[in-house]
VEXSE-322576 format. One record per residue (C-alpha): residue in three letters; chain; x, y, z. Coordinates in steps of 0.05 Angstrom, whole numbers. Each point is the difference from the previous one (the first is absolute). Layout:
+-----+----+--------+--------+--------+
!  aa ! ch !     c1 !     c2 !     c3 !
+-----+----+--------+--------+--------+
! ALA !  A !      X !      Y !      Z !
...
+-----+----+--------+--------+--------+
END
This chain:
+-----+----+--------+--------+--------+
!  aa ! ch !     c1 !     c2 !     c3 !
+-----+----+--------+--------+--------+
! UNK !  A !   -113 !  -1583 !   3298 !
! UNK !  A !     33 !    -67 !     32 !
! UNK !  A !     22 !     16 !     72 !
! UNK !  A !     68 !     -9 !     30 !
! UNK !  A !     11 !    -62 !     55 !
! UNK !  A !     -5 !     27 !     71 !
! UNK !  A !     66 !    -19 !      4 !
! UNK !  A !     30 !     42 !    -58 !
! UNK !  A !    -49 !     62 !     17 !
! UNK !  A !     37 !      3 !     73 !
! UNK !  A !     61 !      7 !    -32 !
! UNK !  A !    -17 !     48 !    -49 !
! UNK !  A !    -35 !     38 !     66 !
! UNK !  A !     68 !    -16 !     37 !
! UNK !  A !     46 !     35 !    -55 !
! UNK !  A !    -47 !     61 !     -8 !
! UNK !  A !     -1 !      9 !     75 !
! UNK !  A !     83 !     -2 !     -5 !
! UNK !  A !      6 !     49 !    -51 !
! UNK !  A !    -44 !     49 !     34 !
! UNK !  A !     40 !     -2 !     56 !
! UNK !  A !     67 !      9 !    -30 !
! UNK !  A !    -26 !     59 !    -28 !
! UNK !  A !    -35 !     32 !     60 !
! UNK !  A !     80 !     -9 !     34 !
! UNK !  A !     39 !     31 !    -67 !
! UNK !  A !     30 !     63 !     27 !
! UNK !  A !    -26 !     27 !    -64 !
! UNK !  A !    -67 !    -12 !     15 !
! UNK !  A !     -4 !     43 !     73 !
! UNK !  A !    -33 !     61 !    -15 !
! UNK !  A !    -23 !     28 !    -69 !
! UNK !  A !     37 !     51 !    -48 !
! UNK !  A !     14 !     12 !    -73 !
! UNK !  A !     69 !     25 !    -32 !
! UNK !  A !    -14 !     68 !    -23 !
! UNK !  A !     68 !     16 !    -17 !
! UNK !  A !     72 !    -24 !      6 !
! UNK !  A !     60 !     35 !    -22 !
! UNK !  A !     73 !    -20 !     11 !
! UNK !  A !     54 !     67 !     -7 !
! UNK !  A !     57 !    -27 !    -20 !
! UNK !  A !     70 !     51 !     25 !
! UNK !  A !     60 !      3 !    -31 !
! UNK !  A !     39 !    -36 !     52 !
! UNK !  A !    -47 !    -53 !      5 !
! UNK !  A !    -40 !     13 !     55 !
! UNK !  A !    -81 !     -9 !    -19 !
! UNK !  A !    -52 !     34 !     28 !
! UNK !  A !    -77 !    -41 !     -2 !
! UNK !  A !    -62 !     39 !     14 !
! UNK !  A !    -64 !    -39 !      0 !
! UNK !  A !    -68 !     19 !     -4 !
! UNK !  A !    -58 !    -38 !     32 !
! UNK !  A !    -84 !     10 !      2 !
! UNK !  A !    -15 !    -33 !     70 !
! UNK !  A !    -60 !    -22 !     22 !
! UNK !  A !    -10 !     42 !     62 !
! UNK !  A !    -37 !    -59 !     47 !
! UNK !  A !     59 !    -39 !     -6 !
! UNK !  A !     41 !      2 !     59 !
! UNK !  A !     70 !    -10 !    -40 !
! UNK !  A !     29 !    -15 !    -70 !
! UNK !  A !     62 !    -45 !    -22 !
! UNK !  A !     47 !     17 !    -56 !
! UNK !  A !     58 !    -40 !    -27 !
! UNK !  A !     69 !     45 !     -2 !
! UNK !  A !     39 !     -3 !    -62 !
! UNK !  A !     59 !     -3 !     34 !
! UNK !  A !     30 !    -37 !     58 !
! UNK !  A !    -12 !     30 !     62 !
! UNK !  A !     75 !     11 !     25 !
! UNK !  A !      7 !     44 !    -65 !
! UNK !  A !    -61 !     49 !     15 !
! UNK !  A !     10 !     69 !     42 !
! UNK !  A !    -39 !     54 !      7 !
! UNK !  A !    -64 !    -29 !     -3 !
! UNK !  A !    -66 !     37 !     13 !
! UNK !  A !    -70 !    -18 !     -2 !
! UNK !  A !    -59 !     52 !     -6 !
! UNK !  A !    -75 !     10 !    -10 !
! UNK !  A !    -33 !     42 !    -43 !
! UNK !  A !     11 !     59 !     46 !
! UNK !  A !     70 !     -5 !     10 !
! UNK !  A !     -3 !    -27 !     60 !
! UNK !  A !     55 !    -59 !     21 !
! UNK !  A !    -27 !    -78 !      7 !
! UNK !  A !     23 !    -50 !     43 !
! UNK !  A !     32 !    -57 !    -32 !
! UNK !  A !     40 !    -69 !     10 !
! UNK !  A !     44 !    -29 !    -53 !
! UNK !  A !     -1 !    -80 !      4 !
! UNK !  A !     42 !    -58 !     -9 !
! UNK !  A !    -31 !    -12 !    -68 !
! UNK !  A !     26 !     60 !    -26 !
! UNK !  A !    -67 !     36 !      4 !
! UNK !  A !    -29 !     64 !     39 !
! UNK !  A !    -64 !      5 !     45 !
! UNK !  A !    -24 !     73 !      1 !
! UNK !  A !    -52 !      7 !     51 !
! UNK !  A !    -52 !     46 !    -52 !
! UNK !  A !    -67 !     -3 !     35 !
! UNK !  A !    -35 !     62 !    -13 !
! UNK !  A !     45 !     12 !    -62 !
! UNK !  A !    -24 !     12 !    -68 !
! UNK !  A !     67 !      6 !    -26 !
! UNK !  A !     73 !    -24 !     14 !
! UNK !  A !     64 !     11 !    -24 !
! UNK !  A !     58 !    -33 !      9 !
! UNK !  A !     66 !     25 !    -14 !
! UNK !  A !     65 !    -22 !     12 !
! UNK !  A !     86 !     -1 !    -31 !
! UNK !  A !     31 !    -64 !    -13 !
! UNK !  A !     68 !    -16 !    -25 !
! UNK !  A !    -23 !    -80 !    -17 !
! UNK !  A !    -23 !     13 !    -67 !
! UNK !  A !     58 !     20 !    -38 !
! UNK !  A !     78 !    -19 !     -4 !
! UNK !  A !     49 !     24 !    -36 !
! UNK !  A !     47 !    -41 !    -39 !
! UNK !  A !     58 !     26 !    -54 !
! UNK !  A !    -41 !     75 !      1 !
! UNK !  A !    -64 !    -47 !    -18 !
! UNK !  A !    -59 !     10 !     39 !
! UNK !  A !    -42 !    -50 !      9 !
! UNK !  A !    -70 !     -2 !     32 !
! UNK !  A !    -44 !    -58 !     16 !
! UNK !  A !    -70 !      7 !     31 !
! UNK !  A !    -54 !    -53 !     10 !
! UNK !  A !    -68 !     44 !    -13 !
! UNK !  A !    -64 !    -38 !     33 !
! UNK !  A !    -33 !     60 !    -28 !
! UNK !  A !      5 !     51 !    -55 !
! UNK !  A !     59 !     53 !      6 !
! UNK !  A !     37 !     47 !    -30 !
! UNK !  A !     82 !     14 !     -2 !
! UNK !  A !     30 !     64 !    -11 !
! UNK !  A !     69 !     -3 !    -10 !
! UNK !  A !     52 !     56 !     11 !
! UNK !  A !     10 !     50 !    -47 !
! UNK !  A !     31 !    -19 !    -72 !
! UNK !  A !      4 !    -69 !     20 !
! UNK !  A !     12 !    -46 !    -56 !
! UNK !  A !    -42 !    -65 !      2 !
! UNK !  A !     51 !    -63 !    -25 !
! UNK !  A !    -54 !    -58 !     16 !
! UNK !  A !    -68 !     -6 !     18 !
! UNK !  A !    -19 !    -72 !     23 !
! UNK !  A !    -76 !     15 !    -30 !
! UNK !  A !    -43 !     51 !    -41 !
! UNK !  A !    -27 !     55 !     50 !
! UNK !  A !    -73 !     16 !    -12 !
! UNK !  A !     27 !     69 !    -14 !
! UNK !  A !     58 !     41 !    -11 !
! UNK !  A !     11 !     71 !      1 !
! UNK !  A !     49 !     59 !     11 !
! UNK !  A !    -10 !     65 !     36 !
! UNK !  A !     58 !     49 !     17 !
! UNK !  A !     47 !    -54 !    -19 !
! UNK !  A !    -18 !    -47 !     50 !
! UNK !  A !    -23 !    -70 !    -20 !
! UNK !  A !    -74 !    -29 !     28 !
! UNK !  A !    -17 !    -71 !    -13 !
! UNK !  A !    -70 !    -24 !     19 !
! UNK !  A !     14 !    -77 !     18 !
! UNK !  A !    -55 !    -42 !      8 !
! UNK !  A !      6 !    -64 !     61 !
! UNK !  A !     52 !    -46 !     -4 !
! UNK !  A !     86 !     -7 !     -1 !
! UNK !  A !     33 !     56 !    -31 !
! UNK !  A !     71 !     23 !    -15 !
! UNK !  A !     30 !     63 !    -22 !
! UNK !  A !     62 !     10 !    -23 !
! UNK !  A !     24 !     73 !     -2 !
! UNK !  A !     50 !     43 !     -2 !
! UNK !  A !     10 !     78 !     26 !
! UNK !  A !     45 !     46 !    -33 !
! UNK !  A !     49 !     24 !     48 !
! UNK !  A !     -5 !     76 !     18 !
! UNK !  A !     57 !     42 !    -40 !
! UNK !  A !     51 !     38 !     47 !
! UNK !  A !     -7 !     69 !     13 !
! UNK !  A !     46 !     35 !    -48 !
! UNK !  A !     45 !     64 !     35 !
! UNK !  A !    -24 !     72 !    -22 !
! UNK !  A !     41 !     30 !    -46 !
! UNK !  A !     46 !     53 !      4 !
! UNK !  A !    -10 !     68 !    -41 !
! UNK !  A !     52 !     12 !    -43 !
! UNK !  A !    -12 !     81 !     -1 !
! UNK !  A !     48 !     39 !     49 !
! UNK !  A !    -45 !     67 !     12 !
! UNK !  A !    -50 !    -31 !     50 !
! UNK !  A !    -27 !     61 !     22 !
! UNK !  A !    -72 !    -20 !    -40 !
! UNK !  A !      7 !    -51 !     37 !
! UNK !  A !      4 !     36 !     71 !
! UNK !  A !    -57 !     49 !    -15 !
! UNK !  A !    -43 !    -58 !    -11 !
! UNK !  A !     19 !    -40 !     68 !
! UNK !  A !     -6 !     56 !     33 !
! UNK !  A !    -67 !      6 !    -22 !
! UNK !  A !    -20 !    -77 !      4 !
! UNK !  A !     23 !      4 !     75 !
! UNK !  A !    -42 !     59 !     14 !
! UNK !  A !    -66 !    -37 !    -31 !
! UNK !  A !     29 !    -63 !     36 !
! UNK !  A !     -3 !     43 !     73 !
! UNK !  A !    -58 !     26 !    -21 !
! UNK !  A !    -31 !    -79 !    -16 !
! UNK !  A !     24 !    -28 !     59 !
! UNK !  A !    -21 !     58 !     53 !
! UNK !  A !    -74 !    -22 !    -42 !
! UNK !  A !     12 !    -73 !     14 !
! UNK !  A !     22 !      5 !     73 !
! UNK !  A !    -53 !     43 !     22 !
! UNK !  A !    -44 !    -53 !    -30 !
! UNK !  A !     40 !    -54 !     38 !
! UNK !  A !    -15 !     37 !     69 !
! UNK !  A !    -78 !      5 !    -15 !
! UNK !  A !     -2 !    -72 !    -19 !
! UNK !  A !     42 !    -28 !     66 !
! UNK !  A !    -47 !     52 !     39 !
! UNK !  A !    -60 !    -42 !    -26 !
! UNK !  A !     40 !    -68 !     20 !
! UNK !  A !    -38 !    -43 !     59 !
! UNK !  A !     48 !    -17 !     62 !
! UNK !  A !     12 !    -71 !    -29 !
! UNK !  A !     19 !     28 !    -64 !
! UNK !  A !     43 !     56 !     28 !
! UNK !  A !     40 !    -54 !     47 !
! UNK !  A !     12 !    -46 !    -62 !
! UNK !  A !     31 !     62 !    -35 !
! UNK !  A !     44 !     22 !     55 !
! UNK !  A !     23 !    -79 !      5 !
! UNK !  A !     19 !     -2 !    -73 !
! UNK !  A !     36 !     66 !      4 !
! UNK !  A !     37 !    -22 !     58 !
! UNK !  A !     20 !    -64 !    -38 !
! UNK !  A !     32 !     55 !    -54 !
! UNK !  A !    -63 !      2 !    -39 !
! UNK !  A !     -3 !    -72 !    -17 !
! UNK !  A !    -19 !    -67 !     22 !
! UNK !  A !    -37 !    -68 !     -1 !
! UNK !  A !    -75 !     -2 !      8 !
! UNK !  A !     17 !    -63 !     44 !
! UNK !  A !     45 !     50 !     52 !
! UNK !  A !    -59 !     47 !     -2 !
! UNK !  A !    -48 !    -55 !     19 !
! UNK !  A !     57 !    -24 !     41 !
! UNK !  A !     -1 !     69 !     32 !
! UNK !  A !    -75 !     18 !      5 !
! UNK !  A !    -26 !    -70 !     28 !
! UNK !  A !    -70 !     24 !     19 !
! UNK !  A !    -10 !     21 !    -70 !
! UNK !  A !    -27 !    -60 !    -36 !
! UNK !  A !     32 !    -29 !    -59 !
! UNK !  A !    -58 !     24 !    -51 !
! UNK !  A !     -5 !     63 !     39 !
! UNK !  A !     79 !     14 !    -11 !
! UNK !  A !    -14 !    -23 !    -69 !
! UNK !  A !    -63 !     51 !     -6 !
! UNK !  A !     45 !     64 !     31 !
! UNK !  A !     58 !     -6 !    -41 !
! UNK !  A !    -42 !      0 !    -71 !
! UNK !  A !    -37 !     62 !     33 !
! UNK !  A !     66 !     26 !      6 !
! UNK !  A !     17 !    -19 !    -73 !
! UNK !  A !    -58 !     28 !    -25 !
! UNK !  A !     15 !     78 !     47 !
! UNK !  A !     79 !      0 !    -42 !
! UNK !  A !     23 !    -14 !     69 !
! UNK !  A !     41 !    -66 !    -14 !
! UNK !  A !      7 !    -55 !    -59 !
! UNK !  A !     -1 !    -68 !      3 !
! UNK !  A !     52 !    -47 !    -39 !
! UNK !  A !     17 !    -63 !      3 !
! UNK !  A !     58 !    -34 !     24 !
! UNK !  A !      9 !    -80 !    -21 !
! UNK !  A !    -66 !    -15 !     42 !
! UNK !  A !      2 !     54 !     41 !
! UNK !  A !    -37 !     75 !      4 !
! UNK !  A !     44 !     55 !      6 !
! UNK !  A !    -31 !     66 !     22 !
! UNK !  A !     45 !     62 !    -16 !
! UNK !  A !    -29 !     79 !     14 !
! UNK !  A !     -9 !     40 !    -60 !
+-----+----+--------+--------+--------+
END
């Protein structure tokens, strides 16, 4: 086997030794993971929420994932192990996020973005560059008009479209039916409504009866509620039973933010409040 020159062999050494280093410095090379899942949750008003799933190597003191959105678009973004438990994070200039992971099996990621989609003539349209395999579900009885490739999969359950898209450019073009108005209930058109008042009559009784049930349910369950929960309660009642999760984290500042965000789905899950959202906002009503 003939030998390279000295001269040549140095600057085969010299471009090996480059490359190596580029790599060791690629964000994506800090720490080690695997994808285990990505989904993207497409709403109706365009607003998509991205949950990712990553198998950590628990020796490695952090991991580095790319965002699929631009940062100024994301909100509500949480980071947690495999225990629930929140992770500290950065997001960088390059678009990326450094979640600190050591001891982690596990991570999620989860976050809402409004950078995905846009709306143009009551067309959706939603373009994602996937560095890893994902899957879309768009809002219910969305119509697909375009597809920019062919999705490794596509299926439909409870009229919601999921397309598995493998890593590269893609483009959706969709479109959501819009809701039909409530129509007005109807008027009877018999005059002897005296059926009609025996049968209130007894539907409010049962309905007294129901709600005498329900509240003394209520009073057990706010009995059982921890003095954090109990003060976040009284604030939203205050507020006329409604507000922004920011004015409750605005209110409660010793509460961390993943702590707020911990008590208020324990509250969801008790029938003590609901969650909705407003534009990019959570609104939390009592029930």
């Amino acid at each position: 086997m003939p030998r390279l020159p000295c001269r040549e062999w140095r600057g085969c050494q010299f471009i090996m030794l480059s490359l190596l280093i580029l790599f060791s410095f690629s964000p994506y090379a800090l720490g080690e993971y695997s994808i285990q899942k990505c989904v993207l949750t497409v709403y109706r008003d365009g607003v998509v929420y991205v949950y990712i799933e990553v198998i950590t190597n628990e020796t490695e003191p952090l991991i580095v994932l790319p965002l699929l959105s631009s940062r100024d678009k994301i909100s509500d973004l949480l980071a947690c192990d495999e225990n629930g438990e929140a992770l500290e994070y950065n997001i960088n200039e390059d678009n990326t996020i450094t979640i600190y992971s050591l001891g982690a099996k596990r991570v999620t990621l989860e976050y809402d973005t409004t950078g995905l989609t846009s709306m143009e003539y009551g067309l959706w349209t939603l373009k994602v560059t996937a560095p890893f395999d994902l899957t879309v579900r768009l809002p219910e009885k969305a119509k697909i008009i375009y597809l920019s490739g062919v999705p490794s999969e596509i299926k439909t359950s409870d009229s919601i479209i999921e397309l598995s898209l493998y890593p590269g450019e893609w483009e959706i073009n969709y479109e959501v039916p819009v809701k039909p108005p409530s129509q007005p209930p109807t008027t009877p058109s018999i005059r002897d409504y005296s059926g009609y008042i025996i049968v209130g009559g007894v539907g409010v009784a049962f309905a007294i009866i129901l709600l005498a049930i329900y509240m003394r349910g209520k009073r057990a369950i706010m009995r059982e509620l921890s003095e954090e929960e109990a003060e976040v309660v009284k604030f939203i009642k205050a507020r006329g039973g409604r507000c922004l999760e920011a004015e409750l984290r605005e209110r409660f500042p010793h509460i961390p933010r993943t702590s707020m965000w911990r008590l208020i789905r324990r509250l969801e899950r008790r029938g003590i409040v609901q969650v909705k959202r407003s534009g990019l906002q959570n609104v939390v009503e009592l029930k």
